[in-house]
N, C-alpha and C positions, 0 to 999 in steps of 0.2 A: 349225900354230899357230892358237890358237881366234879371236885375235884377229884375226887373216887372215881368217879363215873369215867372220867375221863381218861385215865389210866387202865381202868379196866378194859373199857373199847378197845384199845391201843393192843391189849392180850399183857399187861401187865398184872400180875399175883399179888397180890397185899397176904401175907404171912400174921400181919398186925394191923389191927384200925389203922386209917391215919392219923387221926386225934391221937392216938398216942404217940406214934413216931412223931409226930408233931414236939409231945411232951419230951420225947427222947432227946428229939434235935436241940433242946435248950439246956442240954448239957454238955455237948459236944462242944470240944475243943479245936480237935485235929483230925484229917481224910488221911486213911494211907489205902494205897490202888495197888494193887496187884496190875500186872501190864500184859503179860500174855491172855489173850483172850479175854480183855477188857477193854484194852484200847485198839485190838485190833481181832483178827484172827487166830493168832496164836503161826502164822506161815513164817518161818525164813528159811534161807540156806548157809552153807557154807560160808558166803562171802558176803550175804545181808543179814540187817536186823530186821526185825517186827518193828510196824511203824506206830503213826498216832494220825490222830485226824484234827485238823483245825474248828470243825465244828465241838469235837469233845474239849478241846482247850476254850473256846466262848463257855460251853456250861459252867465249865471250873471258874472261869476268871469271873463270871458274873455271882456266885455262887460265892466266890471269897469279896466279892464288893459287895455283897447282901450283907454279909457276915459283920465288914467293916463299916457299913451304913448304919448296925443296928447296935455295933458293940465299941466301937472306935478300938478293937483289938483287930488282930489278924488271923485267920483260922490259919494253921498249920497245915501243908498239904509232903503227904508222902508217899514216893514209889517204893514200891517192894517186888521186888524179881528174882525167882530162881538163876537168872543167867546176865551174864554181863555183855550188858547191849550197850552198844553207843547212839544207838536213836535215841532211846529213854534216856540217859544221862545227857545229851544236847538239848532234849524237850526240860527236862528239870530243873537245865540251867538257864534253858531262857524263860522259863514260866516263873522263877523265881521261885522254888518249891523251895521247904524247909533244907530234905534230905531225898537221896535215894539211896536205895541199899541194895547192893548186887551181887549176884551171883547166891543168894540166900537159900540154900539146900532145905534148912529149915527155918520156917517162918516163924513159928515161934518165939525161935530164939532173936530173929532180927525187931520181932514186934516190943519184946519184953525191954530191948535197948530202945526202943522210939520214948517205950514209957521211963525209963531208969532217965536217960539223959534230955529228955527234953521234959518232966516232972509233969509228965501227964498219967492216970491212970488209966486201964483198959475199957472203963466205961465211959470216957471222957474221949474215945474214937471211935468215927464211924468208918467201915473197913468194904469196900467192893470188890468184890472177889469172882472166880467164873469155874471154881476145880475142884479135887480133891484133896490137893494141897494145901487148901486154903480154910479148909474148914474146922481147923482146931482155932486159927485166928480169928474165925468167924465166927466160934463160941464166947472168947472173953469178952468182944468189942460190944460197945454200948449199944451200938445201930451198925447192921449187916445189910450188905444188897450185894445179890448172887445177880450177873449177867446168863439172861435165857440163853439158851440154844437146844434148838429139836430134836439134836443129835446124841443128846445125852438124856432120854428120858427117865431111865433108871437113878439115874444123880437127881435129877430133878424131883420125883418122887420120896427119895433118901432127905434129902433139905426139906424137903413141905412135911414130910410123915414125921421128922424130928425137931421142926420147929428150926433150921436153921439158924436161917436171915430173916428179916422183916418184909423182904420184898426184891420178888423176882421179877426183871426188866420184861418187857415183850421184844425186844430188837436184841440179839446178841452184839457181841462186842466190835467187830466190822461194819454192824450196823448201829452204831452211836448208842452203845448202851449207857455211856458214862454222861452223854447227856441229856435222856432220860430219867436218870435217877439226878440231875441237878437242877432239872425243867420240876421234878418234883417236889423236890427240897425247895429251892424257889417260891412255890405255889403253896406250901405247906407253911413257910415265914411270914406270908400276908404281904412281904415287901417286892414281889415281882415288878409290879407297872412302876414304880417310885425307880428299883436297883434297872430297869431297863431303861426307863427315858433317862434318865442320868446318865448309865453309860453311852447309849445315843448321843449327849451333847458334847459330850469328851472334850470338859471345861468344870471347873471350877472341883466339889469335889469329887468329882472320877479322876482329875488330874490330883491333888490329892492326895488320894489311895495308890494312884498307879506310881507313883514317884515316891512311896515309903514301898510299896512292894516290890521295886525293882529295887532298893538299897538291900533287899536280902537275899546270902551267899548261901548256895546252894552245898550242903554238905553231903559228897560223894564216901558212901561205905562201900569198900569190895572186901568180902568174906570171901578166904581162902577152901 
């Protein structure tokens, strides 16, 4: 399959055929991201946040026009972070994402609310993750993707020996691993060249899509 192929080049791990992830992804509903060391490096200090990249916001955005091209619904897109960042809550509110939920000590518990109030179940979301915090959420969800990085071989190890995720990126999270896994996804839909020249012409429906995804408010959680 070329598009195996082409991933694996890349130092991308398939945990699962893609034919089946394929099959997984026609259940999914909703994305929820983990943010540190997914969108970015996981660096701040004191007085900054951990950021995001414009390149990871095109995979998203195209990635939820695929979604709307094929289903006339909207995939649901959620952050989840242990810490209460105002990058990620500014990036959420302008990407028009469902929700974000911050400051979430335990995932678990913020995941099991994405499913209670927005009546999705835990196989009906695919979850990207890059830690070890992440990995009890990375059990229930339908479709898992762990962001690589070389510096945690033992983790990496741990996820592949116990079946994880479906699939470990080749680029860590500094290096666009959230749009790897949606150049994926993309490629795995059939509808890549159709959802890119469309959004190329940014007329008719990409305008659309992009004027019912901007009418959605973005729903800020801070856990105490």
């Amino acid at each position: 399959m070329a598009l195996n192929q082409d991933f694996i080049n890349l130092g991308g791990t398939f945990l699962t055929p893609p034919n089946r992830i394929k099959s997984y992804l026609t259940n999914i509903k909703a994305f929820v991201f983990d943010w540190d060391g997914v969108f970015n490096d996981g660096r701040k200090t004191s007085e900054t946040d951990s950021t995001f990249s414009e390149i990871d916001s095109m995979g998203i955005n195209l990635l939820r026009f695929d979604y709307w091209l094929r289903s006339r619904h909207f995939l649901k897109i959620f952050i989840l972070t242990g810490m209460k960042n105002q990058s990620a809550t500014e990036y959420s509110k302008r990407e028009h994402f469902d929700g974000i939920f911050l400051n979430s000590k335990n995932k678990k518990e913020a995941f099991e609310s994405i499913c209670k109030n927005y009546n999705i179940t835990p196989k009906e979301i695919a979850f990207v993750f890059d830690d070890v915090l992440d990995i009890e959420v990375a059990k229930m969800s339908g479709l898992s993707f762990c962001a690589g990085r070389q510096s945690n071989p033992m983790l990496l190890k741990y996820i592949k020996q116990n079946r994880i995720c479906h699939y470990i990126t080749a680029f860590s999270g500094e290096n666009h691993a959230v749009r790897e896994i949606c150049e994926l996804l993309l490629g795995l839909s059939g509808n890549y060249n159709r959802t890119l020249e469309l959004r190329v012409q940014y007329k008719g429906e990409y305008e659309e899509y992009l004027n019912k995804r901007n009418s959605i408010n973005t729903n800020i959680v801070l856990f105490k």
